[in-house]
C-alpha positions in Angstrom: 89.8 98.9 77.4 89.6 95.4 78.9 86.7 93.7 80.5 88.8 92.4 82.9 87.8 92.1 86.5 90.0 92.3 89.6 88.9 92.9 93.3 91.0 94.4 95.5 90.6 94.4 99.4 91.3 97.2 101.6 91.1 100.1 99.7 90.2 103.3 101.5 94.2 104.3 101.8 97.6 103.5 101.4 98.4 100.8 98.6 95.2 99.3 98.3 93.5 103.1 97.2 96.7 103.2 94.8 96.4 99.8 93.4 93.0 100.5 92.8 93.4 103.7 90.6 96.6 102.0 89.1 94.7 99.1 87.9 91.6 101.0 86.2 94.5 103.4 84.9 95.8 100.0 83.0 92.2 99.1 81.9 90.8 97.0 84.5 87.1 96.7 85.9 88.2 97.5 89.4 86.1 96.3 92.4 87.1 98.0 95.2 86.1 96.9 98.4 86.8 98.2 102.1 85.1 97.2 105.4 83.4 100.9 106.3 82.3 102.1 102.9 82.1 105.4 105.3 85.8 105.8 104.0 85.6 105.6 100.3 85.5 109.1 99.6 89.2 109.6 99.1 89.0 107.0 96.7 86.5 107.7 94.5 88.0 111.2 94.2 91.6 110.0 93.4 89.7 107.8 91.1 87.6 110.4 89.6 90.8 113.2 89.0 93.1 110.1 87.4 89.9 109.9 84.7 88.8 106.3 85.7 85.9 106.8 87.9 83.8 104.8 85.7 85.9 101.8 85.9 86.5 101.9 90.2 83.3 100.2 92.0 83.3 100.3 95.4 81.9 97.4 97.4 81.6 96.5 101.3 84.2 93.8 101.9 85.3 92.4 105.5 87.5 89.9 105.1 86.7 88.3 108.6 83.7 88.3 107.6 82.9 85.1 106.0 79.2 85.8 104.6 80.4 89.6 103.7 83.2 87.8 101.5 80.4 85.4 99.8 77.9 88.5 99.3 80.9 90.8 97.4 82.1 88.2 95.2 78.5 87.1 94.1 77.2 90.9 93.6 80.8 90.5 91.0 79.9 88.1 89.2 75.8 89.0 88.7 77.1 92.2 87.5 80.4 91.5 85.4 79.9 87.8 84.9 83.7 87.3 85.7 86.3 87.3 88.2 89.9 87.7 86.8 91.8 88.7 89.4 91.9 89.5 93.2 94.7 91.4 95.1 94.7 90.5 98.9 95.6 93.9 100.1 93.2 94.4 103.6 95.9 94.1 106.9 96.4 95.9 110.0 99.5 96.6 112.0 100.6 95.8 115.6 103.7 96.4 117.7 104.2 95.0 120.8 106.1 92.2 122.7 104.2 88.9 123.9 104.8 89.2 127.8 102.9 92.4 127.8 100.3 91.4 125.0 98.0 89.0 125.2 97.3 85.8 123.0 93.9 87.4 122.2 96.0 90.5 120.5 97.9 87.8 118.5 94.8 86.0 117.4 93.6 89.3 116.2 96.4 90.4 114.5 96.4 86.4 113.2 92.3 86.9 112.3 92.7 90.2 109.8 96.2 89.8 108.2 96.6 85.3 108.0 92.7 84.8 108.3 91.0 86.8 106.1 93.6 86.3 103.2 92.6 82.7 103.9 89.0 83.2 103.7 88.9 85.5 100.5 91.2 83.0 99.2 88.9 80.5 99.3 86.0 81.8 98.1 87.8 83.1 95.2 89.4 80.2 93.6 86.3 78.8 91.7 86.1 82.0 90.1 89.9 82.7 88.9 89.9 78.9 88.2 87.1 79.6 85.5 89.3 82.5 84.1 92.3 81.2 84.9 92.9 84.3 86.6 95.8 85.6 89.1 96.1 85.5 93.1 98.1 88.7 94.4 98.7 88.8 97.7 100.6 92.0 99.4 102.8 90.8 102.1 105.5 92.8 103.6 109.2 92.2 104.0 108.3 91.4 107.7 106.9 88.3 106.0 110.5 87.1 105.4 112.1 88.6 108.1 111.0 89.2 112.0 111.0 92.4 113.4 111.5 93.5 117.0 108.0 94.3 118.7 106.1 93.0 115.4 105.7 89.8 116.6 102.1 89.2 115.8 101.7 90.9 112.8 105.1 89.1 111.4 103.6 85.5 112.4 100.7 86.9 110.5 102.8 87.6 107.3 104.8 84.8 107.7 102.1 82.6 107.6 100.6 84.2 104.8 104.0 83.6 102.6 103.7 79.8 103.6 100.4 79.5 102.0 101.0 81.2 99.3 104.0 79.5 98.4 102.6 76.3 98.8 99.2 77.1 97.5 101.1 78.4 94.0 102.5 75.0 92.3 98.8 73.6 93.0 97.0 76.6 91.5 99.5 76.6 88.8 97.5 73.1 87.7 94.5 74.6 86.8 95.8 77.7 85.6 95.8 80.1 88.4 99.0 82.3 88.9 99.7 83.2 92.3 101.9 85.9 93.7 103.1 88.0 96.7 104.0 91.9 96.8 106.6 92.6 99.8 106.8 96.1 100.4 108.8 98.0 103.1 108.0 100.9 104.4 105.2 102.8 103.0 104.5 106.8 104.1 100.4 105.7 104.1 97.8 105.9 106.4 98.5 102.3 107.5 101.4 103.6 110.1 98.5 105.7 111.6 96.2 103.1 111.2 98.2 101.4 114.3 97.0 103.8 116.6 100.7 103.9 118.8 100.1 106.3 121.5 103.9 106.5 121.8 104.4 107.7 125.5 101.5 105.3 126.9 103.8 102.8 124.9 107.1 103.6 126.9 105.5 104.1 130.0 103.7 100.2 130.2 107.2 98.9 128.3 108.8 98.0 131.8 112.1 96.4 131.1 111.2 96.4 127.6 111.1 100.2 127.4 114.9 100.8 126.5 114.7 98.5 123.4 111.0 99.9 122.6 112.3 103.3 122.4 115.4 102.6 120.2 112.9 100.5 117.6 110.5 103.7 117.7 113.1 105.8 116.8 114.4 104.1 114.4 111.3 103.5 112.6 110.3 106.8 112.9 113.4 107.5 111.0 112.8 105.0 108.3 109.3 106.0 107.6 110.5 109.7 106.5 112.1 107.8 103.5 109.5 105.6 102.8 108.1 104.7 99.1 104.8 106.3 98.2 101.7 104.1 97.7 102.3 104.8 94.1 105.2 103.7 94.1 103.9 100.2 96.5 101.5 99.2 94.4 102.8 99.6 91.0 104.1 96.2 91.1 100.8 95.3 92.3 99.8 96.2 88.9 102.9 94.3 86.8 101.5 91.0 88.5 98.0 91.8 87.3 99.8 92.0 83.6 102.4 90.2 82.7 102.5 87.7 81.0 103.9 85.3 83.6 103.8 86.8 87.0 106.8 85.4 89.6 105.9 84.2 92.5 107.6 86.8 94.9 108.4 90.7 93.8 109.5 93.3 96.4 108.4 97.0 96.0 112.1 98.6 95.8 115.6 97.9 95.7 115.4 98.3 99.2 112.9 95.8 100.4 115.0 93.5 97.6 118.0 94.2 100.0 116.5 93.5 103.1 114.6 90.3 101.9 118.0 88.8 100.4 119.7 89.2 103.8 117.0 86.1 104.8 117.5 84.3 101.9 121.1 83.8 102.3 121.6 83.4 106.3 121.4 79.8 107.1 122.1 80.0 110.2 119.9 82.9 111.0 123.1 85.0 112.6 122.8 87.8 109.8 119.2 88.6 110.2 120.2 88.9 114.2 122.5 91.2 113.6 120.5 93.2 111.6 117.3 93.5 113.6 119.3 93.6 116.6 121.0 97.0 116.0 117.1 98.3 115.5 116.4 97.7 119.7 120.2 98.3 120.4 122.3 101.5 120.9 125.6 99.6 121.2 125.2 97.4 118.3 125.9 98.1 114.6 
């Protein structure tokens, strides 16, 4: 087994909880860290029946939390005396349109999923620099592409594919690999973890509410052939070991799909079409 350290943020469900068990699975020192430890239960058991209870330690992280951030990563390295790896995993979720949001909403959505990557980022570096570790960074396709009514929470992922890109040829000079996971959808407690109250929704959608309800059911679709965290996060794992991590991997040959649509639309009309036929009933 491998001394190897690795913290991983936002880990009480969904692909953070998998990662988590994946990476002690591989032979990892796994710090897992969540805001309410109130939630690590489910955790520690899926830790504990996949035989690698010993190597998952769960700490109180809250990555807008500044002086939280500072305490975890100096408890890590007092008792490991290393920090190999962290995997930027903590986000929340937020649908809505701007004109019946406000910009605090925004900010929020800016503050847990831009913000807190930022910060953990940060405090970090020193740490993989010394080990010359690896910075992994679970994005989202809607970090590439926009999605109707995910305004905030795409700026959010947009932004954080901006840094990271730009942050990875630097890092690269003193030995730091960097890297971002996009998933698509994911059946985890994330989608809950949004809180819709769907009728509330429709009802306060005014002209909005035709285009709301198409997107809703459409997504509700898409969820019920989602990947598994499992399946998410395993290449969370192939970033922690290969030998030369790229820069950007997707989670399936789905989310590879939809992120090449982007990659290949210059002048933006394909990615239109696309998202367009998710708020439409007449497009296709």
């Amino acid at each position: 087994m491998s001394d190897k350290t690795v913290v991983i943020t936002g880990t009480s469900s969904g692909i953070g909880l998998a990662a988590a068990v994946a990476a002690a699975r591989a032979g990892w020192q796994v710090v897992a860290t969540m805001r309410d430890l109130g939630k690590a239960e489910p955790l520690r058991k899926a830790a504990a029946d996949a035989g690698v209870g010993e190597r998952v330690r769960v700490k109180r992280l809250d990555v807008v939390d500044p002086e939280s951030i500072a305490a975890c990563l100096a408890e890590v390295i007092a008792e490991y005396g290393r920090l190999d790896a962290v995997v930027n995993n903590a986000g929340a979720g937020q649908v809505g349109t701007i004109e019946q949001g406000t910009v605090d909403d925004v900010r929020a959505a800016m503050e847990v999923n831009f913000f807190g990557v930022v910060q953990v980022t940060r405090a970090a570096l020193p740490h993989l620099r010394a080990r010359g570790g690896r910075l992994i960074t679970v994005t989202s396709v809607g970090g590439v592409i926009g999605q109707p009514f995910n305004e905030a929470y795409c700026a959010a992922k947009f932004a954080v594919e901006g840094f990271m890109e730009s942050l990875a040829p630097v890092a690269a000079t003193v030995g730091v690999d960097v890297t971002v996971v996009e998933p698509g959808a994911v059946a985890s407690e994330f989608v809950a973890n949004v809180s819709l109250d769907v009728p509330a929704l429709l009802a306060a959608a005014g002209p909005y509410a035709p285009a709301l309800r198409s997107y809703i059911e459409r997504t509700q679709a898409s969820f019920s052939g989602a990947q598994s965290p499992a399946e998410a996060a395993a290449p969370v794992v192939e970033a922690l070991t290969a030998e030369r991590p790229p820069l950007r991997m997707q989670t399936s040959d789905w989310a590879r799909d939809f992120v090449a649509t982007k990659l290949g639309d210059l002048d933006g009309s394909a990615v239109q079409n696309l998202t367009g036929a998710w708020v439409s009933r007449t497009m296709s």
